[in-house]
VOLOLO-702361 format. One record per residue (C-alpha): residue in one letter; residue number from 1; x, y, z. Coordinates in steps of 0.2 Angstrom, whole numbers, plus 5000, padded with zeros to 4 digits. Each point is the difference from the previous one (the first is absolute). Last residue first. Example, Ala and Ser with C-alpha at 12.3 -4.5 7.8 and 13.67 -1.06 7.14 Angstrom:
@res: S | n: 2 | px: 5068 | py: 4995 | pz: 5036
@res: A | n: 1 | px: 4994 | py: 4983 | pz: 5003
This chain:
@res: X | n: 308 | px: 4899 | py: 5078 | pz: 4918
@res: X | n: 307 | px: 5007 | py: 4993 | pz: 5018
@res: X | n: 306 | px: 4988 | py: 5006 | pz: 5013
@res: X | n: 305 | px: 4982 | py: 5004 | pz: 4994
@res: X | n: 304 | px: 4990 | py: 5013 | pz: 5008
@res: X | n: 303 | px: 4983 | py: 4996 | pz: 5008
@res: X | n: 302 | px: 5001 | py: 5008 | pz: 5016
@res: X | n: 301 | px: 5012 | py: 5014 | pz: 5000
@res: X | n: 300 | px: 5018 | py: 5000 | pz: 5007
@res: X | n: 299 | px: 5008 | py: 5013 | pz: 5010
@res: X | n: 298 | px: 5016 | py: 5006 | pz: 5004
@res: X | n: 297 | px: 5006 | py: 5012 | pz: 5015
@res: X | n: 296 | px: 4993 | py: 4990 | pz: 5016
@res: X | n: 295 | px: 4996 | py: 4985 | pz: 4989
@res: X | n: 294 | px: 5018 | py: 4994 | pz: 5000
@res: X | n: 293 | px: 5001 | py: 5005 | pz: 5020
@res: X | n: 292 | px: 4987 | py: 4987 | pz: 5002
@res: X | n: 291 | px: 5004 | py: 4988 | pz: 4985
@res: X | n: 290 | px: 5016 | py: 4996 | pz: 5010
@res: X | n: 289 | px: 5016 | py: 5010 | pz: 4992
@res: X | n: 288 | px: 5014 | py: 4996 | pz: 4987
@res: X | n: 287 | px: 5009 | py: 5015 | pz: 4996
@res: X | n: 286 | px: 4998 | py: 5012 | pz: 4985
@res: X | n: 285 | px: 5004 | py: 5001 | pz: 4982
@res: X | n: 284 | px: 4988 | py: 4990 | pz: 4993
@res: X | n: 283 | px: 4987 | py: 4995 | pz: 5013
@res: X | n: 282 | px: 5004 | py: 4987 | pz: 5011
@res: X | n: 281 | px: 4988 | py: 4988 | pz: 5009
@res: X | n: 280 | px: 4995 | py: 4992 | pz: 5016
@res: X | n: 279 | px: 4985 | py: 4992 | pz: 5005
@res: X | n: 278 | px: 4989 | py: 4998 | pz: 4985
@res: X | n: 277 | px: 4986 | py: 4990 | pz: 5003
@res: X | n: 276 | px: 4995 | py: 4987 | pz: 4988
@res: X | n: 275 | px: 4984 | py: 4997 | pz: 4992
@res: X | n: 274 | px: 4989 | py: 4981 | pz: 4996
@res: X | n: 273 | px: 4993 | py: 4996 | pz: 4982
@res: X | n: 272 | px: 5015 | py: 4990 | pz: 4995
@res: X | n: 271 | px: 5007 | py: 5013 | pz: 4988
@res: X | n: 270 | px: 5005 | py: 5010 | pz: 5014
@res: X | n: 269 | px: 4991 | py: 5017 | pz: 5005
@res: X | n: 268 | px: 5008 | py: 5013 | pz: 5009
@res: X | n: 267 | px: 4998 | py: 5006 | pz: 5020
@res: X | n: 266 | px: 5006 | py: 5016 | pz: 5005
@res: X | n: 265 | px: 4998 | py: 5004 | pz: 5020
@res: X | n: 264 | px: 5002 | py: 5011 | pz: 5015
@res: X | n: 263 | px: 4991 | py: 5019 | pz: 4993
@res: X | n: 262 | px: 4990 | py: 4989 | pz: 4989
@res: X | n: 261 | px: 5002 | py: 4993 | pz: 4981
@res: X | n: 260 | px: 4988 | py: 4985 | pz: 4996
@res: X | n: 259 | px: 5000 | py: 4990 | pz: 4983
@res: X | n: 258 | px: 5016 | py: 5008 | pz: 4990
@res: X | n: 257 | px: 4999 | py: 4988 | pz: 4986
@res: X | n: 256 | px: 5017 | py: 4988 | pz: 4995
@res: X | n: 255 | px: 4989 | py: 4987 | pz: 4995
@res: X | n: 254 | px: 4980 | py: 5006 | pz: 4997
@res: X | n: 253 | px: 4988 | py: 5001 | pz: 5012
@res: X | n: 252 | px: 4987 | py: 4996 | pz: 5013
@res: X | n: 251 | px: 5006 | py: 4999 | pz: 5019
@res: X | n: 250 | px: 4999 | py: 4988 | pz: 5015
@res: X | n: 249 | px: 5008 | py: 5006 | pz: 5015
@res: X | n: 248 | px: 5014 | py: 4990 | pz: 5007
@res: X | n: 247 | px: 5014 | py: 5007 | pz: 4994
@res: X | n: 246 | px: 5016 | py: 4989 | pz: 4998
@res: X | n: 245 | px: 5015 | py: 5009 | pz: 5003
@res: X | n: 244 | px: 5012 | py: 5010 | pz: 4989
@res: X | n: 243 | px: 5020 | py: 5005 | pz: 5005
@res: X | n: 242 | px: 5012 | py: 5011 | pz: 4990
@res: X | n: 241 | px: 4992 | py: 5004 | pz: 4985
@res: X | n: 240 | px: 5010 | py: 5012 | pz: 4987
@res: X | n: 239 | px: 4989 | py: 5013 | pz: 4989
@res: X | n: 238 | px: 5009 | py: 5003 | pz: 4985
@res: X | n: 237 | px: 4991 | py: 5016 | pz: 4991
@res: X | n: 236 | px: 4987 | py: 5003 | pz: 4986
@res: X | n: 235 | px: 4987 | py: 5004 | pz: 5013
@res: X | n: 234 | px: 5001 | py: 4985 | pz: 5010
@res: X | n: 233 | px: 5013 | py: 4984 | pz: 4993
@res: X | n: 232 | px: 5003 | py: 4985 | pz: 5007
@res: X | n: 231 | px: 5018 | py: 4993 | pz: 5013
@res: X | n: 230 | px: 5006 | py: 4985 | pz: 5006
@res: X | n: 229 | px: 5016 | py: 5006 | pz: 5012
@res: X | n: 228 | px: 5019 | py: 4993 | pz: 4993
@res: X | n: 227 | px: 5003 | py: 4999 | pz: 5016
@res: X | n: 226 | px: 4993 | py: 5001 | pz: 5016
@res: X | n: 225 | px: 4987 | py: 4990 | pz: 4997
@res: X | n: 224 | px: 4998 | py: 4993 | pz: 4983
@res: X | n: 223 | px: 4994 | py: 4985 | pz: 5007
@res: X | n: 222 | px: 4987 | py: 5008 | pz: 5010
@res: X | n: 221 | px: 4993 | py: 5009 | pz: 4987
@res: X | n: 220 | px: 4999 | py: 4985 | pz: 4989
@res: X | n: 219 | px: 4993 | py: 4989 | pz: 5014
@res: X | n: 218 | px: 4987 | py: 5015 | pz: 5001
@res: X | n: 217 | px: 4995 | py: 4997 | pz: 4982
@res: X | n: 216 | px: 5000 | py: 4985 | pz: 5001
@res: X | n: 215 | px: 4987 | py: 4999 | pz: 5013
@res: X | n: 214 | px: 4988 | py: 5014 | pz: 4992
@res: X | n: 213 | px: 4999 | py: 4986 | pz: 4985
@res: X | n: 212 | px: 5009 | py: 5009 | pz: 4984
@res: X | n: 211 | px: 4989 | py: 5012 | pz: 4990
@res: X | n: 210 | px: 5012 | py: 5012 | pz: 5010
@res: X | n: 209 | px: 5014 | py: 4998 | pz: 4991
@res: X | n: 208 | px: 5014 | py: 5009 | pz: 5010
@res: X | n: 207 | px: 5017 | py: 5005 | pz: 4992
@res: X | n: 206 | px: 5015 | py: 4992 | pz: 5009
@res: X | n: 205 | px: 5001 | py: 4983 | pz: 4989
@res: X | n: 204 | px: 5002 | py: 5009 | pz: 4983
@res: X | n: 203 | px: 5016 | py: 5005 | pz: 5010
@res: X | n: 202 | px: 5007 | py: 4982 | pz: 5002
@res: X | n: 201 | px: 5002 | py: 4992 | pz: 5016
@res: X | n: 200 | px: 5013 | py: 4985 | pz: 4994
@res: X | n: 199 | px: 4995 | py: 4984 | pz: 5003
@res: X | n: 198 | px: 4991 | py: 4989 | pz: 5013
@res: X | n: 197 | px: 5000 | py: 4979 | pz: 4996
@res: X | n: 196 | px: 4991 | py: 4987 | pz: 5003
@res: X | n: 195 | px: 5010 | py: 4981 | pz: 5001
@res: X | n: 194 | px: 4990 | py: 4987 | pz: 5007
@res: X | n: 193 | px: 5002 | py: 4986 | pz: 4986
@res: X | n: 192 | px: 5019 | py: 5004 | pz: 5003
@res: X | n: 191 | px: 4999 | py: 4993 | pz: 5019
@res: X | n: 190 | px: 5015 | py: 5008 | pz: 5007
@res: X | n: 189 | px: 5014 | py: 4987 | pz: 5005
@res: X | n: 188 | px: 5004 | py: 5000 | pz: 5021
@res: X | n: 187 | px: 5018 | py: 5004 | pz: 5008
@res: X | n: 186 | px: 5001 | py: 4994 | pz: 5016
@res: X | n: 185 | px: 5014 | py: 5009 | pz: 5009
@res: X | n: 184 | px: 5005 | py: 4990 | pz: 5015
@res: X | n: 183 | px: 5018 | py: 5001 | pz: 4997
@res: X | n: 182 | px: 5003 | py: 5011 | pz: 5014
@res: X | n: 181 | px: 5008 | py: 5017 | pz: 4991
@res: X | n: 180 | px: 4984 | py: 4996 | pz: 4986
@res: X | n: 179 | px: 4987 | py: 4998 | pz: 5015
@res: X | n: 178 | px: 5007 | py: 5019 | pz: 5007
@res: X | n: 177 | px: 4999 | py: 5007 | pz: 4983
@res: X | n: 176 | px: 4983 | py: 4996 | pz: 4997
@res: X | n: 175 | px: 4993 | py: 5004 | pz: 5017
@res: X | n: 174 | px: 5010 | py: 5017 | pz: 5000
@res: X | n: 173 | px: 4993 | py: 5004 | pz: 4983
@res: X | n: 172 | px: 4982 | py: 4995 | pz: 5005
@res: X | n: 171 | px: 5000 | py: 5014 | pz: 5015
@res: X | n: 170 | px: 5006 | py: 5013 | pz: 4990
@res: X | n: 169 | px: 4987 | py: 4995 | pz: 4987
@res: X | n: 168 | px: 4987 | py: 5002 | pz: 5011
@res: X | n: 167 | px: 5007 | py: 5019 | pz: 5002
@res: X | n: 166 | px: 5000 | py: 5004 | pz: 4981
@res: X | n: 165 | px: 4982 | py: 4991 | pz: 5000
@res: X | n: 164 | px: 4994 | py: 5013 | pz: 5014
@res: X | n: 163 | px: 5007 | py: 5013 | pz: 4990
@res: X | n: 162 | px: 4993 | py: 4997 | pz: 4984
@res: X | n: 161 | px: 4986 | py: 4996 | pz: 5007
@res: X | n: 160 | px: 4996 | py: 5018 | pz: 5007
@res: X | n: 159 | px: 5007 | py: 5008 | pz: 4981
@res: X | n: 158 | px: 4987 | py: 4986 | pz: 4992
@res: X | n: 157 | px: 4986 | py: 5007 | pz: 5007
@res: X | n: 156 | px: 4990 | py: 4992 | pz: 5012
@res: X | n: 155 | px: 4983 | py: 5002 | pz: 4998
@res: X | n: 154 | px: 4994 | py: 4983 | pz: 5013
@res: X | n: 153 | px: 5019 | py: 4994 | pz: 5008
@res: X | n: 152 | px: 5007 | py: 4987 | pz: 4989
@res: X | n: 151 | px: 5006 | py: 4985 | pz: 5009
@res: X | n: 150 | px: 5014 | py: 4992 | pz: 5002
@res: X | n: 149 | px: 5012 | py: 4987 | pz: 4992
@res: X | n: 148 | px: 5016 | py: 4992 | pz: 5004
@res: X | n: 147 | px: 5009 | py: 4990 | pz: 4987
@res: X | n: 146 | px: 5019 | py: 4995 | pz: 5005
@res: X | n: 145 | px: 5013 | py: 4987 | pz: 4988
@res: X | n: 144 | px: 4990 | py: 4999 | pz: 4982
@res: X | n: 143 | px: 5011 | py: 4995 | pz: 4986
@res: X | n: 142 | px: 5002 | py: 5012 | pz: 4985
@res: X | n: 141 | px: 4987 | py: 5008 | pz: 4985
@res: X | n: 140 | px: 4998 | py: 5017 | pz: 5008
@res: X | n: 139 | px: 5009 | py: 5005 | pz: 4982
@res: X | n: 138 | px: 5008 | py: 4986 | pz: 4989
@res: X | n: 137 | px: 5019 | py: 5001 | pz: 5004
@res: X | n: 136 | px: 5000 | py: 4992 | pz: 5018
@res: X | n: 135 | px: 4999 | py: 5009 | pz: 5015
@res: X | n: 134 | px: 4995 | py: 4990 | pz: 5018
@res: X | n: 133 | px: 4984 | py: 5004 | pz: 5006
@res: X | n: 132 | px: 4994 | py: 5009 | pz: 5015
@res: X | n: 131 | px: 4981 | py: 5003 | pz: 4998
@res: X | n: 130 | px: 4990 | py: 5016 | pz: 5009
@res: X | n: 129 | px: 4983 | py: 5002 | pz: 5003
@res: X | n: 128 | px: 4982 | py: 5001 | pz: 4992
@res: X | n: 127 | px: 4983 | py: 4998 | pz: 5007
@res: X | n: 126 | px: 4983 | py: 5011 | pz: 4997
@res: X | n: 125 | px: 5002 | py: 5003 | pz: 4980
@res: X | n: 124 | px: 4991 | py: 5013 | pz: 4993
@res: X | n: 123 | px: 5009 | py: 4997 | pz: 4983
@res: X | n: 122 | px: 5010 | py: 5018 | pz: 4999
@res: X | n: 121 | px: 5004 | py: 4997 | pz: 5020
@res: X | n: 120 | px: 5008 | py: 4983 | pz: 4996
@res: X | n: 119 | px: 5007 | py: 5009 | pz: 4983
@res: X | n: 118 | px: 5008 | py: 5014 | pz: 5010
@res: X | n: 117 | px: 5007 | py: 4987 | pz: 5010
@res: X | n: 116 | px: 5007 | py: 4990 | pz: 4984
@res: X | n: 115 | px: 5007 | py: 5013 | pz: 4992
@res: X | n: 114 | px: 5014 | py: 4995 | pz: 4986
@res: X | n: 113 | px: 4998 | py: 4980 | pz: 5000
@res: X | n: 112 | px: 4994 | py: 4985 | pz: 5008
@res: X | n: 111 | px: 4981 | py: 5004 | pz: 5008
@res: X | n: 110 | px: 4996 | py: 4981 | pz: 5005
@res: X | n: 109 | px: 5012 | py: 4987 | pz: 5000
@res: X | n: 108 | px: 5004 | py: 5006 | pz: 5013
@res: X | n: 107 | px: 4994 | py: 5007 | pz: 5015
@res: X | n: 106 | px: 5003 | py: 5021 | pz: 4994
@res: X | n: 105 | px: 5013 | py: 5013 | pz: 5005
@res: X | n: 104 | px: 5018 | py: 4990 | pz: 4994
@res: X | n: 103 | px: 5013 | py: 5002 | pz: 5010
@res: X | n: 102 | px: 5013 | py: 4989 | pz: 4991
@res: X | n: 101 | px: 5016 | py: 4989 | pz: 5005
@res: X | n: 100 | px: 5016 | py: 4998 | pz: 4988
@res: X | n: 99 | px: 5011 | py: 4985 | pz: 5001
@res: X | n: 98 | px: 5006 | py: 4993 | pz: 5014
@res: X | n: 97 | px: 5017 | py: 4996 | pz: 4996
@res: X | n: 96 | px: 5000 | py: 5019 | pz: 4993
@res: X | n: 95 | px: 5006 | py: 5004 | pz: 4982
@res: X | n: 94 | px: 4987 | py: 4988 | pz: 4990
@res: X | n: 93 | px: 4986 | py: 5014 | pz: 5000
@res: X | n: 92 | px: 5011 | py: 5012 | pz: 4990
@res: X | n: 91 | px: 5007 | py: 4988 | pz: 4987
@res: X | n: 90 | px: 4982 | py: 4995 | pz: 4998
@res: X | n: 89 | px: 4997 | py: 5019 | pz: 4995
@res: X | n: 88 | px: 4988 | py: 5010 | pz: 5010
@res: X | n: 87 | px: 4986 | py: 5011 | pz: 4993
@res: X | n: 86 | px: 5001 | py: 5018 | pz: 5009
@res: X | n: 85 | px: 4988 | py: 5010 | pz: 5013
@res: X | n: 84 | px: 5006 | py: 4993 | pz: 5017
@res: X | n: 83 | px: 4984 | py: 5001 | pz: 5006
@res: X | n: 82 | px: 5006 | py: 4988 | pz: 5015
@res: X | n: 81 | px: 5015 | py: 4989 | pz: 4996
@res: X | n: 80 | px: 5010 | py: 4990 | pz: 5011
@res: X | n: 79 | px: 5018 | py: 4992 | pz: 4997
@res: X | n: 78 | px: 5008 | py: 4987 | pz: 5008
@res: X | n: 77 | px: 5015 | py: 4994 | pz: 5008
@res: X | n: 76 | px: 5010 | py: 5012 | pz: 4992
@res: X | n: 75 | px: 5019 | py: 5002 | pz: 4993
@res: X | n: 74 | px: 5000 | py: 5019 | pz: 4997
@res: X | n: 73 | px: 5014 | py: 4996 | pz: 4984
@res: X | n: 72 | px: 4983 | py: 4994 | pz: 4992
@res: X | n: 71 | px: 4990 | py: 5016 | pz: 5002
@res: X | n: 70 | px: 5012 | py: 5009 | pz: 4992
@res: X | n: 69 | px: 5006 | py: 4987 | pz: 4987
@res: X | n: 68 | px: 4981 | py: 4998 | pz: 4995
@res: X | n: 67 | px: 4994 | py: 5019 | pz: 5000
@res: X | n: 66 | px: 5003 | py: 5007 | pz: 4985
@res: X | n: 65 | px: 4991 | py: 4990 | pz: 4986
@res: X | n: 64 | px: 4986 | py: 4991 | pz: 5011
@res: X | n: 63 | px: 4997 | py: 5014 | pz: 5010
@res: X | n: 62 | px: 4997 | py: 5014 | pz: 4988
@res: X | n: 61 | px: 5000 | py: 5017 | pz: 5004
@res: X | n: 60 | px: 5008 | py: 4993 | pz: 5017
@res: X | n: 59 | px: 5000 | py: 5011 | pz: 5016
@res: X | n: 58 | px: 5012 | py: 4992 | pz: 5013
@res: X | n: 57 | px: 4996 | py: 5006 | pz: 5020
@res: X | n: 56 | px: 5012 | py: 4994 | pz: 5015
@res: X | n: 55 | px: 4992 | py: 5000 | pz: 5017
@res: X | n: 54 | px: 5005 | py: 5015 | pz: 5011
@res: X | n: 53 | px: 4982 | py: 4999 | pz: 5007
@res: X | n: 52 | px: 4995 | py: 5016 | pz: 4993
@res: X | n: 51 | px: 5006 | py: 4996 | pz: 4987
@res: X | n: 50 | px: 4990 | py: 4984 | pz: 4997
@res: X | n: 49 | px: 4984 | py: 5007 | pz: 5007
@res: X | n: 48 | px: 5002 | py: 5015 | pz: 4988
@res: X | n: 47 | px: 5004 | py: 4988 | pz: 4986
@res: X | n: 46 | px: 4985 | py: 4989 | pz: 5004
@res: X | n: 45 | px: 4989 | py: 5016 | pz: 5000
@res: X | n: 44 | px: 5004 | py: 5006 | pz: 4981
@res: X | n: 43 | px: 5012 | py: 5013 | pz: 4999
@res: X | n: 42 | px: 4993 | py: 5015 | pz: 4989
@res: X | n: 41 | px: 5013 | py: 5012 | pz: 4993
@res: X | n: 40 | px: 4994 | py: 5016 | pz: 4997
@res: X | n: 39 | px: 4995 | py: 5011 | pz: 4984
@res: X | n: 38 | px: 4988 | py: 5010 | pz: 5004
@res: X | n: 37 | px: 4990 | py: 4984 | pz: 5001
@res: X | n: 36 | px: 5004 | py: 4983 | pz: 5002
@res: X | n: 35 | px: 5016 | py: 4992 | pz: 4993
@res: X | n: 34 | px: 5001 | py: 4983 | pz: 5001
@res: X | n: 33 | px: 5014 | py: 4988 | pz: 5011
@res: X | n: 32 | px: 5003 | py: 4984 | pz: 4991
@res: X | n: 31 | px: 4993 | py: 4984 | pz: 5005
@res: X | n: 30 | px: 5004 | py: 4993 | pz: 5016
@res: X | n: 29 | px: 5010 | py: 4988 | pz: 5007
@res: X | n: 28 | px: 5006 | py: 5000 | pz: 5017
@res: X | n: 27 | px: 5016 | py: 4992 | pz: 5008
@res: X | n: 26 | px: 5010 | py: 4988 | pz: 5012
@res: X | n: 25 | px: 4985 | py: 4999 | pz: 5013
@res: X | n: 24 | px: 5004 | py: 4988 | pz: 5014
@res: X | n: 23 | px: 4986 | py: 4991 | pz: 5006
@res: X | n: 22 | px: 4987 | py: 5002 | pz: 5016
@res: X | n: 21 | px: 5000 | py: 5019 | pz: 5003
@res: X | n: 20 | px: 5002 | py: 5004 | pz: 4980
@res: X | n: 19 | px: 4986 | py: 4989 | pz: 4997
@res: X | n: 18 | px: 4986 | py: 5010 | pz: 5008
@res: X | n: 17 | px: 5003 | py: 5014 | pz: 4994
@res: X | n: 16 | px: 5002 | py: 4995 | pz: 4982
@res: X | n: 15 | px: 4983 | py: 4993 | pz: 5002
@res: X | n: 14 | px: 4992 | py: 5014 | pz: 5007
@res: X | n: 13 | px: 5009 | py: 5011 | pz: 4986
@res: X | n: 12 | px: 4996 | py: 4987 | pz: 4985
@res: X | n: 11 | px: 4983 | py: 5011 | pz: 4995
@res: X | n: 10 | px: 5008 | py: 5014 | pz: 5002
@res: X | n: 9 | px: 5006 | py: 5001 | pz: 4982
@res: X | n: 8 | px: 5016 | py: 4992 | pz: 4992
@res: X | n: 7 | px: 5004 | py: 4984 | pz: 5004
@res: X | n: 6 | px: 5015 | py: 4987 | pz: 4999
@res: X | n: 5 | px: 5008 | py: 4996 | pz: 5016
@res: X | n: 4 | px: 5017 | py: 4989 | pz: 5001
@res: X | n: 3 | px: 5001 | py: 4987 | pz: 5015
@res: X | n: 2 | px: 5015 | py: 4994 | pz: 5010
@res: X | n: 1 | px: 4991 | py: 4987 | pz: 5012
């Protein structure tokens, strides 16, 4: 089939890579280039696959207003979207035969919206997966085609799923597009009473609040892993948290209290009566590093309090 690509981040890469050896690629979409610092121009990984590939590449500030007569004189057979990163018009989603196609990173109905692997991290869930659906104007809303699911490996951080989701949903596209070409496509309604949904990770999200449970407080970190980074304050300074694990030792103390500091270990008080050990951190204006080389040149003192 003659398909058009809408993403922008890696997430679509794998998928992109897999299509382009089964289906003719007329084009990628992707948002506009930023500018990143000193002054250069970023390109976003589906660009650099697609030039790279000598595949066409149209940036649209806005899709719906400049992009219709472009991406209508292509003449597709589909159109498939991965992180794309704009709203489409219905004008858009009516150019193909087929329509347009989604990756979406969660089994719907469940986690619609902006982040749904961080969220399946953020939640402590153990499944998740990958939904193909087909695009309509109300967001992850569309007909179901492919769902596969797997399992979320124990502390997982939403960096390492990210990338195994990315490369499941190689593998579902290919199904999807190959039961469209044949006509066996079956395309199955989402159960509304179902519907959860993940939004936005906001920055009022990132800050640890450690009279949380100690179990949602490593989800968090988790989630936030590698980017944006959940973060408390030590000494009047950012403190980013990179990895925690449960601690096994039973300790008395406030949340967000320093209760044991050794030459190998840091373990804080949560608000559910049970510590955390730290595992990796970032001090501000340093690297990230494991607590051991952390504590070989900073040192915390039993009975401090984190985040004040």
């Amino acid at each position: 089939m003659k398909v058009i690509f809408l993403g922008t981040p890696d997430f679509g890469v794998p998928a992109l890579e897999q299509i382009v050896q089964k289906h003719q690629v007329l084009a990628c979409v992707c948002q506009p280039d930023k500018v990143g610092a000193r002054g250069k121009t970023e390109f976003c990984a589906i660009k650099k696959f697609a030039l790279a590939h000598d595949i066409p590449v149209y940036q649209f500030e806005k899709i719906s207003r400049d992009g219709v007569e472009t991406l209508k004189n292509l003449a597709p057979d589909i159109m498939v979207t991965a992180a794309y990163g704009q709203i489409l018009s219905q004008e858009i989603i009516d150019i193909a035969p087929h329509g347009i196609i989604n990756i979406h990173g969660s089994l719907l109905p469940d986690l619609r919206g902006a982040a749904p692997i961080q969220y399946a991290v953020l939640l402590g869930y153990k499944t998740t997966g990958v939904t193909i659906l087909q695009t309509v104007r109300k967001v992850d809303a569309g007909d179901m085609i492919v769902k596969k699911s797997l399992d979320i490996l124990p502390y997982e951080t939403n960096g390492e799923l990210f990338e195994r989701i990315s490369k499941l949903g190689a593998e579902a596209i290919i199904e999807a597009l190959d039961l469209i070409e044949s006509g066996n496509a079956v395309f199955t309604p989402q159960d509304e009473s179902l519907v959860t949904f993940s939004g936005k990770i906001t920055a009022e999200m990132e800050q640890i609040d450690w009279t949380k449970p100690s179990n949602d407080i490593i989800n968090l970190v988790r989630a936030l892993n590698p980017s944006p980074v959940a973060w408390t304050t030590w000494g009047g300074k950012r403190l980013k948290i990179h990895a925690l694990r449960p601690c096994d030792q039973q300790f008395e103390g406030v949340p967000g209290q320093v209760v044991q500091c050794t030459k190998k270990c840091v373990a804080v008080m949560c608000g559910d009566g049970k510590a955390v050990n730290v595992i990796r951190l970032q001090a501000e204006n340093s690297k990230a590093m494991d607590i051991n080389a952390f504590l070989c040149g900073k040192k915390f003192t039993v009975g401090e309090i984190l985040g004040e």
